[in-house]
C-alpha positions, 0 to 999 in steps of 0.5 A: 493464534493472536501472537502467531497471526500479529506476528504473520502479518508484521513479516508481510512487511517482507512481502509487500513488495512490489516491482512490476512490469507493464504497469510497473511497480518496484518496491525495495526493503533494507535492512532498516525494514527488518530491523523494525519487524525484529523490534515490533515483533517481539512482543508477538513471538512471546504471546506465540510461545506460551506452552503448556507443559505436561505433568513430569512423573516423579520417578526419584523416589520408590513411589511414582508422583506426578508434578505439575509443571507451569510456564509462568512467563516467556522473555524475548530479549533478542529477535534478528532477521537477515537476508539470506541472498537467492534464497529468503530470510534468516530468523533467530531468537533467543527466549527465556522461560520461567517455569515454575514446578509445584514440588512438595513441600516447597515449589521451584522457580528455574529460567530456561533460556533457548536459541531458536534459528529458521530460514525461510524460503520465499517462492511465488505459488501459480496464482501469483501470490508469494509463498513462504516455507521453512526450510531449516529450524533448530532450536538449543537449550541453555542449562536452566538456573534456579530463581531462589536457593534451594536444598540438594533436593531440589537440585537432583530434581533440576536435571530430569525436569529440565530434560523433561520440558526440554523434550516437550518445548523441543517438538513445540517450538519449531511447530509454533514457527511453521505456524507463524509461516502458514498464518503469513500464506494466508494472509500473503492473499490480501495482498492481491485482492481487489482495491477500489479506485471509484465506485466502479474501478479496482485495481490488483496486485499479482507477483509476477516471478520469485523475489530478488534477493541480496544480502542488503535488500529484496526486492518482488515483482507485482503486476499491477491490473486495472479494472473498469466494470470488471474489465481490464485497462489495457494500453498498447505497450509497443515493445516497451522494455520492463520497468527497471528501478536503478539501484541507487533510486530512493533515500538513504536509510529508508525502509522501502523504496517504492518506483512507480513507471511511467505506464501505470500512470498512463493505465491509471488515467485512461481508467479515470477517462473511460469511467467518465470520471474526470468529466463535470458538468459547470453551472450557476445560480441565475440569481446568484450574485456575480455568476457570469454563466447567464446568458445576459453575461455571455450576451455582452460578449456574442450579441448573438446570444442577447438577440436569442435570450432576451431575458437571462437564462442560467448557462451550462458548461459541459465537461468532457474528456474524450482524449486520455490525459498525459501525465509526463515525468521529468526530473523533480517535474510532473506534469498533467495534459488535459485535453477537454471538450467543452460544450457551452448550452443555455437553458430555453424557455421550455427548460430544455438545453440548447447548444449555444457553442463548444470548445476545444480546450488544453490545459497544462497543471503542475501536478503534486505527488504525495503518499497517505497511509498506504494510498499515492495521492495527487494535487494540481495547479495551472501551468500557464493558461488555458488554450481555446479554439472553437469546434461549432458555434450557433451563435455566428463569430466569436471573439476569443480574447473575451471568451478567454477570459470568461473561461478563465473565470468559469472554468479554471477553479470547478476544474481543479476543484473537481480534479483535486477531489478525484486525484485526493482519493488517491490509488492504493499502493501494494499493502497488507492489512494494517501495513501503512507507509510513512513519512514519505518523500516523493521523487520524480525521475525522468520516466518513473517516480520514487517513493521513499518511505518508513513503515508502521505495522497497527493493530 
């Protein structure tokens, strides 16, 4: 079943759609998306459709004689799927089959070509997981014609063989598409496993209704579920409507067009929150040349701290976020907010940390969006500088303006370092196996950000 499962998993790209209320997702697929399955998918269809056929009895002469029949090879010339409004998919194929009979004295060579045609419903079964089923499927035979000149003979015999493998490819042929179908359901299951995000977070898919269906696209809702050790991420959605992604969104003439709300990125980073993710701890090598974290550095901006070391000890930095960051989507502008505190300590003589003084700190960034594979991943970048304010200090007054300045030293580049490795592993959007987007663009709109794509089905 190699053809029937690659060519299952070609038509998930049907499936792999998402739009999703709180978080939202939506995901649109046009006609160019079932063009691409048609092409790619012929190749299955015809490693799909190799029978075998059974020995025809011989019945033309008085004494009856078995003839073995072979299917030589199966030609695709020809496979469409279109939309078929409120209900699912339209498949037709057309196919030829070389089929060689071993008649005595000399055997015969005919090409039987066939139409096949099935609609396919689409519905979504009680555990959130889309469901196909045929609901029509027929096939029509063409008149075989012979491949090489044959005497009267073997003209008699065309007819009642041709009607023999007839009748066997005829109960095969709609079997092999319902197979097709039943490989797909299976496979429909990845599609709401869980993905990791970190070592300790995933993130589910779920279809959450039946799929909208127009004659130009479909369009499926999916829930997107985040998870922290086991347990959901859940943000107070205060009357919030549902995510609706306007139908003009997207490029033109790309495969899917992939809507992200503004509520799963705000999910997404107070899961990154909560997991202690985004906090870091910022040191330096005491002997290290030009590291200003040392208490001999610090000492000449707070004189208080050279009157309590004396002698250079290493400073650390200590990163934390207690506040969510917010992420605010404005057109052709992302934007990051973060809000961490930072505790500045210095190492005593016994090697035990001592809290010298500690920072309330906002940072703004510039934040890129981009798609790799079948992940969204991000990058940031300083917008304006850092904003200080002292929350305690052991060490009497400090000056800001100096303090500033080290901290821009310090601590901008750790941060973005350590924000961008995070952010570059990036979330994955709704994917079957071996299902990757492509040579995506990525918009952002006012509340949502759109992501037009291409597809490409691996082996």
């Amino acid at each position: 079943m190699a053809g029937s499962c690659s060519l299952g998993l070609l038509l998930m790209l049907l499936l792999a759609v998402a739009s999703a209320s709180l978080p939202g997702i939506v995901v649109r697929l046009n006609k160019a998306a079932l063009s691409y399955v048609s092409d790619i998918g012929k190749a299955s269809l015809h490693r799909a459709l190799r029978f075998t056929v059974p020995d025809f009895l011989d019945q033309s002469n008085k004494v009856l004689q078995l003839t073995r029949i072979q299917i030589l090879d199966v030609h695709v010339p020809h496979l469409h799927l279109k939309f078929i409004a409120d209900f699912g998919v339209r498949l037709s194929a057309t196919a030829n089959f070389t089929v060689k009979i071993f008649r005595v004295p000399e055997p015969l060579e005919l090409v039987l070509p066939v139409s096949l045609m099935a609609d396919v419903h689409v519905a979504q079964d009680s555990i959130g997981t889309p469901v196909l089923s045929i609901s029509t499927c027929s096939s029509l035979f063409s008149p075989a014609s012979m491949l090489a000149s044959s005497n009267s003979t073997s003209q008699e015999l065309l007819v009642p063989v041709q009607e023999h493998i007839k009748a066997d490819l005829n109960s095969k042929l709609c079997l092999c598409i319902s197979g097709l179908v039943q490989d797909l359901n299976v496979h429909l299951g990845t599609l709401i496993g869980l993905t990791p995000v970190g070592p300790e977070s995933q993130i589910r898919y779920s279809t959450t209704s039946v799929p909208t269906i127009t004659s130009d696209y479909m369009s499926l809702d999916v829930r997107a579920s985040l998870f922290l050790l086991g347990k959901p991420i859940l943000l107070p959605l205060h009357d919030a409507d549902p995510f609706v992604l306007p139908w003009s969104s997207g490029k033109e003439g790309a495969m899917a067009t992939v809507g992200l709300s503004q509520h799963l990125f705000d999910c997404a980073l107070l899961m990154l929150q909560k997991a202690g993710s985004l906090n870091l701890d910022i040191t330096g090598q005491l002997n290290s040349k030009n590291n200003p974290l040392n208490t001999s550095i610090l000492g000449q901006l707070i004189p208080e701290v050279a009157h309590q070391f004396p002698e250079p000890m290493p400073v650390v930095l200590k990163v934390k976020l207690g506040a969510t960051p917010v992420v605010t989507l404005h057109t052709s502008n992302a934007t990051l907010r973060l809000q961490p505190f930072v505790e500045i300590l210095a190492a005593s003589s016994n090697s035990a940390l001592q809290s010298l003084f500690s920072l309330d700190v906002v940072v703004n960034l510039n934040l890129q969006l981009s798609v790799s594979k079948v992940k969204l991943r991000g990058t940031t970048s300083m917008l304006g500088g850092l904003q200080l304010s002292v929350v305690t200090s052991n060490v009497g007054s400090i000056d800001m303006d100096q303090v500033h300045t080290l901290m821009n030293t310090v601590f901008q580049k750790p941060l973005l370092d350590h924000l961008n490795a995070l952010l570059g592993m990036g979330i994955a959007l709704p994917n079957v196996l071996n299902l990757h987007y492509v040579h995506s663009e990525v918009l952002v709109c006012e509340g949502y950000v759109v992501i037009s794509s291409g597809l490409a089905y691996q082996h």
